[in-house]
Kinemage of the C-alpha trace (Angstrom):
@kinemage 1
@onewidth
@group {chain A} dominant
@subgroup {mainchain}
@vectorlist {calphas} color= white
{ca unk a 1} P 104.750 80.838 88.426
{ca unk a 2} L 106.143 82.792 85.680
{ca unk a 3} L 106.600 86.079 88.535
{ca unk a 4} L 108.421 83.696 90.943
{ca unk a 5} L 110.964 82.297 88.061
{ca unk a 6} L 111.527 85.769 87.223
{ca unk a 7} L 112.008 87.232 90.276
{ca unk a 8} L 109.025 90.058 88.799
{ca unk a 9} L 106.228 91.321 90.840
{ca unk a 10} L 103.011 90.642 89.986
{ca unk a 11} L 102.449 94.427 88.661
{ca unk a 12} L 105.562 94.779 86.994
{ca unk a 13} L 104.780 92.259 84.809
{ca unk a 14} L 100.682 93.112 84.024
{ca unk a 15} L 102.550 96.554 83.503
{ca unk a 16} L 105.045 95.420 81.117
{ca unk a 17} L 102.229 93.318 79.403
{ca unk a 18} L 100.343 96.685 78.825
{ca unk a 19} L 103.548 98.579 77.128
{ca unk a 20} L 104.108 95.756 74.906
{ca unk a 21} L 100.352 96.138 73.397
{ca unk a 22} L 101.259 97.034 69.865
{ca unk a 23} L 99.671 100.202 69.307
{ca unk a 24} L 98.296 103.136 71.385
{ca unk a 25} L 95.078 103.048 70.029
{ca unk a 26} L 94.644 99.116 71.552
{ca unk a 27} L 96.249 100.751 74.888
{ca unk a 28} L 93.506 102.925 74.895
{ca unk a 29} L 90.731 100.554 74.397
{ca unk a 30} L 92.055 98.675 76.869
{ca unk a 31} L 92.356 101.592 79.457
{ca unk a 32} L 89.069 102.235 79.410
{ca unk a 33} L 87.549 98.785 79.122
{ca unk a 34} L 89.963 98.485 82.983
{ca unk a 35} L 88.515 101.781 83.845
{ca unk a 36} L 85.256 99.645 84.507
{ca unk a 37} L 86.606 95.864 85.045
{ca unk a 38} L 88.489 97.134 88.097
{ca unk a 39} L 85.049 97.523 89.859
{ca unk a 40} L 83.715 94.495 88.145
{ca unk a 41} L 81.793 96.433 85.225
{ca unk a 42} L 81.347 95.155 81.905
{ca unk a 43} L 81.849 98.517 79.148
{ca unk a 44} L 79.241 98.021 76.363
{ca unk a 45} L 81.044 97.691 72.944
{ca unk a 46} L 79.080 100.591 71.049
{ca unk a 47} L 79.813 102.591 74.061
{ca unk a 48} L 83.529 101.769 73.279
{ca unk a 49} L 83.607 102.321 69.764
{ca unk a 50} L 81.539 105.835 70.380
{ca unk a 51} L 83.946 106.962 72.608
{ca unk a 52} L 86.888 106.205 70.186
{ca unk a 53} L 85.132 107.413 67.215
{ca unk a 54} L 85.881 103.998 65.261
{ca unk a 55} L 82.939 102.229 64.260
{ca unk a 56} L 82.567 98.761 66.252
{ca unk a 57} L 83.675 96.484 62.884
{ca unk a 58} L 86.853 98.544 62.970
{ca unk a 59} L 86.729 98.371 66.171
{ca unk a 60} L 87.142 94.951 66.329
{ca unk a 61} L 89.510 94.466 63.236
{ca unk a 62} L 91.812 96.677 64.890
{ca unk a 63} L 92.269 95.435 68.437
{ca unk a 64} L 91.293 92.043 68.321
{ca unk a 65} L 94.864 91.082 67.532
{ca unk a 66} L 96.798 93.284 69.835
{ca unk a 67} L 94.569 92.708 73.019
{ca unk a 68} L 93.816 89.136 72.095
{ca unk a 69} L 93.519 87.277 75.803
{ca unk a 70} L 94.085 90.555 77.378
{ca unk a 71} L 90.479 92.288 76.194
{ca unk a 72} L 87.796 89.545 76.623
{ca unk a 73} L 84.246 89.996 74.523
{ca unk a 74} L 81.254 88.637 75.979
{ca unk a 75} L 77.647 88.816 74.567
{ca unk a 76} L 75.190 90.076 77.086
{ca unk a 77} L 72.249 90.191 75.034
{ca unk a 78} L 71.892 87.790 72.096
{ca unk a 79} L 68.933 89.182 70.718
{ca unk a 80} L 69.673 92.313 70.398
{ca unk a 81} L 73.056 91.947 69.188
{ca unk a 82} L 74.484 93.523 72.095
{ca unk a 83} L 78.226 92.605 73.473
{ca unk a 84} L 80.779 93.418 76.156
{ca unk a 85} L 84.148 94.133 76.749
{ca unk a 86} L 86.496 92.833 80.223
{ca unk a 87} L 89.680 92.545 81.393
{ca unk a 88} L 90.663 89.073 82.255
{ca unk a 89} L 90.731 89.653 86.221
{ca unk a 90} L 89.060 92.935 87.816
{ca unk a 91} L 93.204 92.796 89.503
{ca unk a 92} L 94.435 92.839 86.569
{ca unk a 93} L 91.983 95.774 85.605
{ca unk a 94} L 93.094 97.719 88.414
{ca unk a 95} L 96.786 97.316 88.296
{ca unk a 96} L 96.471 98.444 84.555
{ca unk a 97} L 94.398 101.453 85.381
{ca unk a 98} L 96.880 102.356 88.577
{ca unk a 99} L 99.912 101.916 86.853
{ca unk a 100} L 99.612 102.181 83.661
{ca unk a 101} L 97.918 105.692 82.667
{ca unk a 102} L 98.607 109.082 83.907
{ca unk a 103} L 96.224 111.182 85.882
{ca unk a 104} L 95.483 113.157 82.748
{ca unk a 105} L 94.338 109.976 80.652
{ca unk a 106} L 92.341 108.937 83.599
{ca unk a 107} L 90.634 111.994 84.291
{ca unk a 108} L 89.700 112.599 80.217
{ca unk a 109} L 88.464 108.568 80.090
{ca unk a 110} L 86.523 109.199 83.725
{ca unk a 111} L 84.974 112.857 82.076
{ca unk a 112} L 84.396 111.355 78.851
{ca unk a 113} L 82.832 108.348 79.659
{ca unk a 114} L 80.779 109.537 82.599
{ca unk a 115} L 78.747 111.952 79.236
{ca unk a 116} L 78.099 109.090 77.051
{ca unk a 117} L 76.647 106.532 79.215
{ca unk a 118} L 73.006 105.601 78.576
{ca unk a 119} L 71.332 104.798 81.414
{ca unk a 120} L 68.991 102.915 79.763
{ca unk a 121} L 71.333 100.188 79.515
{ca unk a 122} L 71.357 98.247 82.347
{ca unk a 123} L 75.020 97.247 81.962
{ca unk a 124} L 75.330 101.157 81.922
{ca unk a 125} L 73.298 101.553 84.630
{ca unk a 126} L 75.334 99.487 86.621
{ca unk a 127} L 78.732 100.423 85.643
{ca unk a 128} L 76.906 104.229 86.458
{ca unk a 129} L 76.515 103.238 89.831
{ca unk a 130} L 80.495 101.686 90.516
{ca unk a 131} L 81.587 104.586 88.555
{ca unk a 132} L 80.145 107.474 90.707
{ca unk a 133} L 80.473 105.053 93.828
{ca unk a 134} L 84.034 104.847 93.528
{ca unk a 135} L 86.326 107.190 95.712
{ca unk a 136} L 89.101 105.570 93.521
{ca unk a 137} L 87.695 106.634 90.160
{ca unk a 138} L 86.743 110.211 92.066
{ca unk a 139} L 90.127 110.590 93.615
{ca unk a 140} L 91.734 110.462 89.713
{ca unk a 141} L 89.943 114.221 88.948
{ca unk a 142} L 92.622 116.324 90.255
{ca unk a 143} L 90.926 119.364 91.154
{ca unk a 144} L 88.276 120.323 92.457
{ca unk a 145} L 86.757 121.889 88.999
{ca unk a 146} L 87.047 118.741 87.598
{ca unk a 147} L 85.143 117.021 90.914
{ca unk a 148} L 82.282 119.265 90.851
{ca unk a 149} L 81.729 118.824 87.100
{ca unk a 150} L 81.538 114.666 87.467
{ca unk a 151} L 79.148 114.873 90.408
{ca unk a 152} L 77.081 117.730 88.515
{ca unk a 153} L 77.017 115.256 85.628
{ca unk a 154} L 76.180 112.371 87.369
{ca unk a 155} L 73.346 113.991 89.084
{ca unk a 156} L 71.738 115.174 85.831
{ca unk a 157} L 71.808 111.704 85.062
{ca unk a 158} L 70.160 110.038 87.599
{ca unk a 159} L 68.849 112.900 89.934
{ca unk a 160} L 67.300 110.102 92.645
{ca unk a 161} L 70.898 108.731 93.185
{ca unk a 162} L 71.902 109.282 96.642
């Protein structure tokens, strides 16, 4: 509704959402949180706050405000405590990730990422498998350096992976 009354694409505006986020620290956080909705992956909070070096009360105090609606928290395993982060629509996720970083801040957030996974997370495990999977996320590594060193460490991870 709102694209068709402004005569806005449906990108333009998820992309103009994105550069009104507050601060580039919640820009991040969302970045990589649509690094793994786009495939339909949840990104494990601690994950999220390791990879920002923030711990995950911080964490929350500092983004919940600026991403509220656009950064969605699930828990995924009461019991443990454990909880999620999404993008509101996997599209959404995608357009975000296409449009809105460069091919620098994707390839540092693929590399980075790709090291601190732990595989014995299932949610890891799975997002593991999109990740590697993807000739979308692969394509963002833009040489061939950078290629060999995300299939070397994806193989150390999981050697049995086809």
């Amino acid at each position: 509704m709102r694209e068709a009354t402004e005569n806005n694409n449906f990108d333009a505006i998820i992309e103009s959402e994105y550069r009104g986020i507050g601060d580039e620290f919640s820009k991040l956080s969302y970045l990589y949180v649509c690094s793994f909705y786009q495939h339909g992956a949840l990104f494990r909070v601690s994950l999220l706050s390791e990879l920002l070096d923030i711990n995950i009360v911080d964490l929350y105090e500092k983004i919940s405000v600026t991403t509220e609606g656009i950064v969605v928290f699930e828990c995924i395993d009461e019991p443990r405590g454990l909880y999620a982060a999404r993008a509101r629509h996997h599209k959404i996720a995608a357009v975000v990730w296409e449009r809105c970083a460069d091919s620098g801040q994707k390839e540092e957030i693929i590399q980075k990422t790709l090291r601190k996974l732990n595989l014995n997370f299932s949610i890891d495990a799975r997002a593991f498998n999109l990740f590697v999977r993807s000739d979308r996320i692969v394509d963002c590594i833009r040489n061939l350096e950078g290629k060999i060193s995300f299939f070397e460490q994806a193989s150390k991870m999981d050697p049995t992976s086809p």
